[in-house]
FIZA-596307 format. One record per residue (C-alpha): residue in three letters; residue number from 1; x, y, z. Coordinates in pm, 1 decimal. Example, Ala and Ser with C-alpha at 12.3 -4.5 7.8 and 13.67 -1.06 7.14 Angstrom:
<nodes>
NODE   residuo   num       east      north         up
NODE       ALA     1     1230.0     -450.0      780.0
NODE       SER     2     1367.0     -106.0      714.0
</nodes>
This chain:
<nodes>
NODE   residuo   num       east      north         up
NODE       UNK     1      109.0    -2864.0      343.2
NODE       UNK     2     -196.2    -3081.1      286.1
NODE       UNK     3     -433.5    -3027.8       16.2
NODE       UNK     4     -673.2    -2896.4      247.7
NODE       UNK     5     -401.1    -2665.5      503.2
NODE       UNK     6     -520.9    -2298.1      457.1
NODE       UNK     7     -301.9    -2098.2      300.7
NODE       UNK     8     -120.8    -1778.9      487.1
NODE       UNK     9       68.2    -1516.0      283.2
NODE       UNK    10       94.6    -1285.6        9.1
NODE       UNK    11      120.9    -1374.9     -380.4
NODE       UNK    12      191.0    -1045.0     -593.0
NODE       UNK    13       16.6    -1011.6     -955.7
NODE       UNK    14       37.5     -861.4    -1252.4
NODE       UNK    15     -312.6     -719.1    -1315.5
NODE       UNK    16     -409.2     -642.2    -1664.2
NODE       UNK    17     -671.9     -339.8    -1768.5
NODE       UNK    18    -1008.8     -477.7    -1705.4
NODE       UNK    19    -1075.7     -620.2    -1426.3
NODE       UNK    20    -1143.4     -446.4    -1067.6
NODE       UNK    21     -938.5     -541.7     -787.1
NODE       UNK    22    -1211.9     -777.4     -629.3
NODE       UNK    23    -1206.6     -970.8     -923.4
NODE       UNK    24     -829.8    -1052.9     -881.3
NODE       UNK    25     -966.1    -1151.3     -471.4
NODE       UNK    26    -1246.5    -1377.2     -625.0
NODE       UNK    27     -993.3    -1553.3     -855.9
NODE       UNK    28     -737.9    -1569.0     -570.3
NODE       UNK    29    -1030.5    -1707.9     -343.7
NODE       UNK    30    -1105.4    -1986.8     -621.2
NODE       UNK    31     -796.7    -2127.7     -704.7
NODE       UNK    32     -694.9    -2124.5     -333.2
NODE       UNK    33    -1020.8    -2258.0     -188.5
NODE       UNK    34    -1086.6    -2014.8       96.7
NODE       UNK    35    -1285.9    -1681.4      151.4
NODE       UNK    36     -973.3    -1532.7      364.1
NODE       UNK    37     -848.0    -1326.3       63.1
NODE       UNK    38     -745.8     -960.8       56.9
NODE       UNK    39     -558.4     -687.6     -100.1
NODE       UNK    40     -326.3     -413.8      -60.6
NODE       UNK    41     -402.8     -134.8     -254.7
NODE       UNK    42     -710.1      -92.8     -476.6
NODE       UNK    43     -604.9      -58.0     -864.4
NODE       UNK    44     -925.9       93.3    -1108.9
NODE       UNK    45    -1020.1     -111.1    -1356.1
NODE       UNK    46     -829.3      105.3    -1668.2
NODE       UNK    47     -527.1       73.1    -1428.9
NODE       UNK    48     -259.0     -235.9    -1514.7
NODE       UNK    49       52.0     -389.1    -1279.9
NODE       UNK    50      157.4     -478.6     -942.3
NODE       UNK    51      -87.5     -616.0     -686.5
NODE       UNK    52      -43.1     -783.9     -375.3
NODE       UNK    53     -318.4    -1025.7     -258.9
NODE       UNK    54     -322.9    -1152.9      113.3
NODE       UNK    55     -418.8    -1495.9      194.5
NODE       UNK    56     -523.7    -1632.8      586.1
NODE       UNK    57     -355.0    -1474.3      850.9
NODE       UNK    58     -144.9    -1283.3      619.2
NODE       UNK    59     -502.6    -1065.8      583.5
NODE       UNK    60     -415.1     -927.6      889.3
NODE       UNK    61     -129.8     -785.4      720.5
NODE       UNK    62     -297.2     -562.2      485.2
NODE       UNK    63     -348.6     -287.7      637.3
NODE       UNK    64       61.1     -267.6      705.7
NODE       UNK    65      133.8     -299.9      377.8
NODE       UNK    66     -104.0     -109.2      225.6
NODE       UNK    67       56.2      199.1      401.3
NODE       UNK    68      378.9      152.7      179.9
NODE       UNK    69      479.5      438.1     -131.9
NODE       UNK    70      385.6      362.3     -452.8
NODE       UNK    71      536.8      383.4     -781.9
NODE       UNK    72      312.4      438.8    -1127.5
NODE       UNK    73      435.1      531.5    -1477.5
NODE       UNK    74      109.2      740.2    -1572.3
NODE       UNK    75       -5.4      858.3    -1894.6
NODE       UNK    76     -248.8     1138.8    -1913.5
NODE       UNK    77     -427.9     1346.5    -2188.0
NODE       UNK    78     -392.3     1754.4    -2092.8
NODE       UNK    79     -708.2     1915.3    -2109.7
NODE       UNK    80     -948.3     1650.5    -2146.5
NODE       UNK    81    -1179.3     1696.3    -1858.2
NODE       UNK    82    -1460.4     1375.0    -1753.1
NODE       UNK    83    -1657.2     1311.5    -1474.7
NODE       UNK    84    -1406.0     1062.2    -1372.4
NODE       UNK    85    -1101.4     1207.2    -1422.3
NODE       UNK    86     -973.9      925.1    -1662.4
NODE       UNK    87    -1073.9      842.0    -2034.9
NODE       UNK    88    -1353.0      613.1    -1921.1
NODE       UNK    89    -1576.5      891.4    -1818.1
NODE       UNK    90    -1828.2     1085.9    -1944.7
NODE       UNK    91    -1609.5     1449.2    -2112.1
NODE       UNK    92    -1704.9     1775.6    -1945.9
NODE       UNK    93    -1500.6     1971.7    -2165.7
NODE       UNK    94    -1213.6     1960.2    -2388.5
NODE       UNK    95     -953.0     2223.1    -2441.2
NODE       UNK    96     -866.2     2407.1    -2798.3
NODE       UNK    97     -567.0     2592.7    -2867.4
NODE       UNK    98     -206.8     2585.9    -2777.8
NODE       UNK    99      -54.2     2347.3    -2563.8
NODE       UNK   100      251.5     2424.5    -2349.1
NODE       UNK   101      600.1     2366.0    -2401.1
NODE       UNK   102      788.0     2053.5    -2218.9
NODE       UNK   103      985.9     2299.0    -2021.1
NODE       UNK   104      666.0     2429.3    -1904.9
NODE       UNK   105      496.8     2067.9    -1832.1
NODE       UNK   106      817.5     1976.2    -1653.2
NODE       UNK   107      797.1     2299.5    -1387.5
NODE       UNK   108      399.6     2214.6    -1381.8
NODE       UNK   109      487.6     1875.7    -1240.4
NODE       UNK   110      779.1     1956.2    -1003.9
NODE       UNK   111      505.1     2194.2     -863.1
NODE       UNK   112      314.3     1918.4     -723.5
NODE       UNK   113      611.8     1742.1     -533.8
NODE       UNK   114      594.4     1756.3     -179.3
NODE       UNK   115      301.0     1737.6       38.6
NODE       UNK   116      -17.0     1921.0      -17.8
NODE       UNK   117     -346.7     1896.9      -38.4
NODE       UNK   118     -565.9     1695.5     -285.3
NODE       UNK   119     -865.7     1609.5     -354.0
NODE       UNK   120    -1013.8     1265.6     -432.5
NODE       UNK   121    -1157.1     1203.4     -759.7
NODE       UNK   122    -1581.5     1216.0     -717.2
NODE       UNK   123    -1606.3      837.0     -837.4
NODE       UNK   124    -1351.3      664.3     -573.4
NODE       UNK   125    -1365.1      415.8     -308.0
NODE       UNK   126    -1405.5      718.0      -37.7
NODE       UNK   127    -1674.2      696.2      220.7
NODE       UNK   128    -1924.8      969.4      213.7
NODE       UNK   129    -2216.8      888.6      509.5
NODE       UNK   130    -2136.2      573.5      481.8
NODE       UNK   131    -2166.9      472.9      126.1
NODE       UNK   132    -1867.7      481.8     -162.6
NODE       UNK   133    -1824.7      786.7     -317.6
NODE       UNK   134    -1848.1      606.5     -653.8
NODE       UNK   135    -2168.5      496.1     -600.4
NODE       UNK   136    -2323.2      817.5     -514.3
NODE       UNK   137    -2189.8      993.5     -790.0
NODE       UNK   138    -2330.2      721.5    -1013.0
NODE       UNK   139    -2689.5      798.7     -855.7
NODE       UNK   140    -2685.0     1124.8     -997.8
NODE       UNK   141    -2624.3     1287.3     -655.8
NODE       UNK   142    -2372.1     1518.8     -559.5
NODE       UNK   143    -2039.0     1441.3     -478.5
NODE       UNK   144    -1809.3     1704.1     -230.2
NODE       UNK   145    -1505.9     1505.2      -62.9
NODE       UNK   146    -1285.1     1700.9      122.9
NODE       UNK   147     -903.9     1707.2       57.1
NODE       UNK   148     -656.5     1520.5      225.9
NODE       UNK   149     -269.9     1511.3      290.4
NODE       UNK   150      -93.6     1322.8       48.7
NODE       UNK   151      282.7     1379.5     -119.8
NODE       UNK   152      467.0     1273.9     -409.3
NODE       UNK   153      833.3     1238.2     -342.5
NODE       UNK   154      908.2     1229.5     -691.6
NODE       UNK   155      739.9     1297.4    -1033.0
NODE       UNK   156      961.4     1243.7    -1347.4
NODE       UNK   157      847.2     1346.0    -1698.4
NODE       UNK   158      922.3     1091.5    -1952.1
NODE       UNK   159      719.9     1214.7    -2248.3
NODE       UNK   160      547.3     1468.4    -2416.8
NODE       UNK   161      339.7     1479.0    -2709.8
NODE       UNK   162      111.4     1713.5    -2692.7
NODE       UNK   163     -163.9     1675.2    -2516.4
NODE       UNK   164      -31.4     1347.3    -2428.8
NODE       UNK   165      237.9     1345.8    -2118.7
NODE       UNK   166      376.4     1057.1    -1959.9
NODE       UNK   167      537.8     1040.1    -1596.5
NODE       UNK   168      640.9      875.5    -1300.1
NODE       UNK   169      535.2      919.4     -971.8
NODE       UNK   170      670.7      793.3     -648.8
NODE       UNK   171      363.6      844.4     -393.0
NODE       UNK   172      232.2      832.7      -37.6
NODE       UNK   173      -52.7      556.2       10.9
NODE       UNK   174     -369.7      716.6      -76.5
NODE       UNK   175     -243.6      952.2     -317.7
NODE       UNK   176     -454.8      978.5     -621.2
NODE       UNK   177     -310.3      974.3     -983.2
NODE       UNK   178     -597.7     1090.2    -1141.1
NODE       UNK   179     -669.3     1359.1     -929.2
NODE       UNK   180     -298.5     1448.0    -1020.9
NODE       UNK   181     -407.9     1444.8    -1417.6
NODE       UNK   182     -684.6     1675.0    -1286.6
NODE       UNK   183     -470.3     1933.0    -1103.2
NODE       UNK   184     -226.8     1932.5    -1354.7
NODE       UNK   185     -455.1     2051.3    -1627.2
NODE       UNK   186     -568.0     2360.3    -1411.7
NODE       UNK   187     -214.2     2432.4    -1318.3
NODE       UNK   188     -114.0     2479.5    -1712.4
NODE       UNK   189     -446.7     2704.4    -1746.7
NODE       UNK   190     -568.6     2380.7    -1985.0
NODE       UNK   191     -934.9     2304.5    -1787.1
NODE       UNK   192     -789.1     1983.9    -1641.4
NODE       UNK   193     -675.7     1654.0    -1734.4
NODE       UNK   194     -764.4     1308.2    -1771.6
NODE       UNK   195     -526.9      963.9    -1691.2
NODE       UNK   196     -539.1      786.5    -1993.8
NODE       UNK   197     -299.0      474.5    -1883.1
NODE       UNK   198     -155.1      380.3    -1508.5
NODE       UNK   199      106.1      103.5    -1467.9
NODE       UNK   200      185.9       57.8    -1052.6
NODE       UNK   201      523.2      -49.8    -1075.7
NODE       UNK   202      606.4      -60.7     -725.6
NODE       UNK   203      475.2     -105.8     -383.2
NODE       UNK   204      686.2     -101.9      -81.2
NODE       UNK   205      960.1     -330.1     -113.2
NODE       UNK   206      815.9     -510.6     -370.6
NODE       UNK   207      837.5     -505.6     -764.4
NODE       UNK   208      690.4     -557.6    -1097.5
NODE       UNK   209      947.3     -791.2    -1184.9
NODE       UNK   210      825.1    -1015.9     -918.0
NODE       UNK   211      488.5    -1031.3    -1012.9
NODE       UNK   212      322.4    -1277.0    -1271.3
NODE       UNK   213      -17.0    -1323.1    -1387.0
NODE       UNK   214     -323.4    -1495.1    -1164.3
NODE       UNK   215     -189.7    -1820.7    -1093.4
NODE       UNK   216     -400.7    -2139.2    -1275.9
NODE       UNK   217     -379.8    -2388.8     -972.2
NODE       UNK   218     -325.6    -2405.1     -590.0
NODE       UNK   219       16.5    -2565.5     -636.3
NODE       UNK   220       86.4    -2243.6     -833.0
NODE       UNK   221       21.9    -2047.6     -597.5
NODE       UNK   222      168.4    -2224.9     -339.6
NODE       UNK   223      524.5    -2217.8     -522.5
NODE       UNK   224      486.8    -1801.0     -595.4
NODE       UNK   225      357.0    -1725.4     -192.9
NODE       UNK   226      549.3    -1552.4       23.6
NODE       UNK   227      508.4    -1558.6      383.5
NODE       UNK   228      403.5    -1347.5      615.6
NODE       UNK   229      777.2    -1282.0      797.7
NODE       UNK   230      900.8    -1204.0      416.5
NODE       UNK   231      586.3     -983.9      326.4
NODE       UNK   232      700.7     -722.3      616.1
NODE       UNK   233     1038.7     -743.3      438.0
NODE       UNK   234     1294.9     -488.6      536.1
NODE       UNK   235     1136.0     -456.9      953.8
NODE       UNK   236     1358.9     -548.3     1247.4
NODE       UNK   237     1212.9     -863.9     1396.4
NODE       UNK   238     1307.7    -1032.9     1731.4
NODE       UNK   239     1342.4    -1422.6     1811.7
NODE       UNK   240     1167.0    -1527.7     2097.2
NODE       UNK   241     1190.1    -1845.7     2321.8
NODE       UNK   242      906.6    -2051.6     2326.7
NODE       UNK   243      781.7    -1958.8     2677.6
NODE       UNK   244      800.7    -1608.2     2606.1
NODE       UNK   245      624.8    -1671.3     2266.4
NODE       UNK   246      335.1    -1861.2     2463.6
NODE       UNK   247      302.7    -1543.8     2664.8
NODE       UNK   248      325.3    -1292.9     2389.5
NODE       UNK   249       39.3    -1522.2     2214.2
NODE       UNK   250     -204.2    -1417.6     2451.0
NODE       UNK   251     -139.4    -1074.1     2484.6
NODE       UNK   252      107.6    -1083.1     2789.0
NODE       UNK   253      383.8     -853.0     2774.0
NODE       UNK   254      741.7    -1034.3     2829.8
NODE       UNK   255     1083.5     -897.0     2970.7
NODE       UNK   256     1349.5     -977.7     2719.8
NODE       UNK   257     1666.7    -1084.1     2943.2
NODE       UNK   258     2008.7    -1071.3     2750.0
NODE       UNK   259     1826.3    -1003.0     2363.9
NODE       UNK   260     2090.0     -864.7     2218.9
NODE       UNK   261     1885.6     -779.9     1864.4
NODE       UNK   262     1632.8     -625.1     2057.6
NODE       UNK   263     1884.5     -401.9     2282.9
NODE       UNK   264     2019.9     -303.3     1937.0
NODE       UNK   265     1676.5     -189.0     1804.0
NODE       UNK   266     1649.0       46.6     2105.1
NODE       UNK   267     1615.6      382.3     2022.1
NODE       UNK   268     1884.4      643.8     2251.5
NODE       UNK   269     1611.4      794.4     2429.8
NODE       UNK   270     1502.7      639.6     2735.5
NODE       UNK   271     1122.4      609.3     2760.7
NODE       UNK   272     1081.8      633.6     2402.0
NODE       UNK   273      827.1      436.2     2195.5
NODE       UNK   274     1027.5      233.4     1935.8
NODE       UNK   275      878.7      143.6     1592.7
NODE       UNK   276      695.8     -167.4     1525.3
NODE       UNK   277      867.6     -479.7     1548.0
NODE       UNK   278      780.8     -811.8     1400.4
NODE       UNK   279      799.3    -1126.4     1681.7
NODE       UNK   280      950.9    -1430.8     1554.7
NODE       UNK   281      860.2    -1747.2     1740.5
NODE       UNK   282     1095.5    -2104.1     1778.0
NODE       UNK   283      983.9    -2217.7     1463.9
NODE       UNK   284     1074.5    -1915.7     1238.6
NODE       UNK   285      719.1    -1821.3     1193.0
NODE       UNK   286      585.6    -1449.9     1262.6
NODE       UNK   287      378.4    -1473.6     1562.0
NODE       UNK   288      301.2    -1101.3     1540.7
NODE       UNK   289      395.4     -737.8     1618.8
NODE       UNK   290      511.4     -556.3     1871.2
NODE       UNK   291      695.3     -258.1     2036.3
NODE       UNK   292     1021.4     -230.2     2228.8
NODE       UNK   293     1036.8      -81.9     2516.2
NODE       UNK   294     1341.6       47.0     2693.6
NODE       UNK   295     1454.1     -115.5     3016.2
NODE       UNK   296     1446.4       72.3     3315.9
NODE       UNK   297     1764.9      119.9     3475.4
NODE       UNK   298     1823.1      -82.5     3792.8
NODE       UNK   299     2039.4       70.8     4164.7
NODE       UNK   300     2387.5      158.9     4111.3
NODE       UNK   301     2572.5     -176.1     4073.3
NODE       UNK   302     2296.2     -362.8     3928.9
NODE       UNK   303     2282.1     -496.1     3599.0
NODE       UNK   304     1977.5     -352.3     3440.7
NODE       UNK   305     1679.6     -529.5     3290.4
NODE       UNK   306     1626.4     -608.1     2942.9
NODE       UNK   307     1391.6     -452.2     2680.8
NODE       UNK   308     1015.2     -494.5     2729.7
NODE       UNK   309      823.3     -663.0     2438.4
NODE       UNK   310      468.0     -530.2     2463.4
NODE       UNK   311      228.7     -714.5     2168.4
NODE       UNK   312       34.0     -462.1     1901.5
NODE       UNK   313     -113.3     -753.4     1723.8
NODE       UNK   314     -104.2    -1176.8     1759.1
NODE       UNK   315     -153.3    -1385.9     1409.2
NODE       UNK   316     -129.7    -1669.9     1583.0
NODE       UNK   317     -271.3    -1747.9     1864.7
NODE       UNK   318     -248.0    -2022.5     2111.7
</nodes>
């Protein structure tokens, strides 16, 4: 790749407590040299651990992987209520008296597994007529954002020293630990709660073990990238020729004759939509997504067509 090449894929970090996720895109977009920079999954500023930053084409990608569960080891102080919902904020209240027993923490928590509703914290990235939530509630004015669907398909306790209890939580995108801190509180009767620490651990497929600090050069970050066939790790992908690639590059559906990956991604159901697949061109690149459709069985006697590849989205065009 020459000095100059832009860069396509994702690069995962290790964010420390500080900094807001744009400033991990600015750094990105310095050492690398280009503007295309992106990320999947906004982390606060308190918040600490895994993020994944998009570079190029591999932008494209975001909002994919942003979809993925999440996993955050979560430390919160019970009945500590702020504006924010975490220790940064300005305290509403703070509750005196007893505190409840583990056992009692521990059925609190299992409580809030499964989906239900929730409601975002008042200073979040939500749009509210158009303008961040965050910023509105900074402006004095106020705040109302509706609930949304979210689950948690697994909250552990690991701690608990009163009022401070420590957990881990395997969540849907767009789940909210600090509104969880929140909830929590009112479900033990203590006013609320507020996150003291968060540590994302996991997103997706991918870990905090893999993840380093912001990388100090391009040739850094050139040896830590991954590309944008291994970002979408773990999805069925099909090999193209190169004349069917050509076609699928500019939006042109393709019959796939004899694929025998593709027949095996079929679902059993004729006529059924199949999930996203990821199109792999001659040269072992990802030339985008698509879905598989199933072929449509010929006369008696004839062999039947093979799967149709309809294109969702091109990264590379022609």
């Amino acid at each position: 790749m020459s000095l100059d090449a832009p860069i396509n894929g994702l690069i995962l970090v290790d964010k420390p407590s500080g900094p807001t996720s744009f400033d991990l895109v600015k750094a990105i977009r310095k050492v690398s040299g280009q503007k295309s920079v992106g990320h999947i999954g906004t982390l606060d500023p308190l918040a600490t651990g895994l993020m994944g930053l998009v570079l190029g084409t591999a932008t494209r990608l975001a909002s994919y992987l942003t979809g993925h569960d999440k996993t955050y080891l979560a430390t919160v102080v019970l009945g500590l209520q702020t504006d924010t919902d975490d220790v940064t904020g300005a305290v509403l209240g703070q509750f005196i008296g007893q505190y409840p027993s583990k056992e009692e923490v521990q059925k609190a928590l299992a409580s809030f597994v499964g989906t239900l509703d929730q409601r975002p914290p008042n200073y979040s990235a939500k749009k509210v007529g158009g303008k961040t939530a965050h910023k509105l509630a900074r402006a004095g004015e106020n705040v109302e954002l509706a609930s949304q669907k979210v689950t948690a398909y697994a909250l552990t306790l690991e701690a608990y020293n009163p009022p401070v209890v420590v957990f881990r939580a395997k969540v849907s995108a767009g789940y909210y630990i600090r509104s969880l801190a929140r909830d929590l509180g009112q479900e033990l009767g203590l006013g609320g709660g507020a996150l003291k620490a968060l540590r994302r651990e996991r997103i997706g497929d991918f870990g905090l073990e893999e993840a380093r600090g912001l990388p100090q050069s391009r040739a850094e970050l050139l040896a830590r990238l991954i590309s944008p066939r291994a970002a979408l790790a773990g999805w069925p992908e099909v090999l193209v020729s190169a004349l069917e690639a050509e076609k699928l590059a500019h939006g042109q559906g393709v019959r796939l004759a004899n694929n025998l990956t593709a027949l095996s991604l079929l679902g059993p159901n004729e006529g059924r939509k199949n999930p996203l697949v990821k199109i792999i061109e001659p040269q072992d690149q990802l030339l985008g997504l698509g879905y598989l459709e199933p072929p449509i069985m010929g006369d008696l006697g004839q062999e039947p067509p093979g799967p149709f590849l309809r294109p969702s989205r091109v990264f590379k065009p022609r």
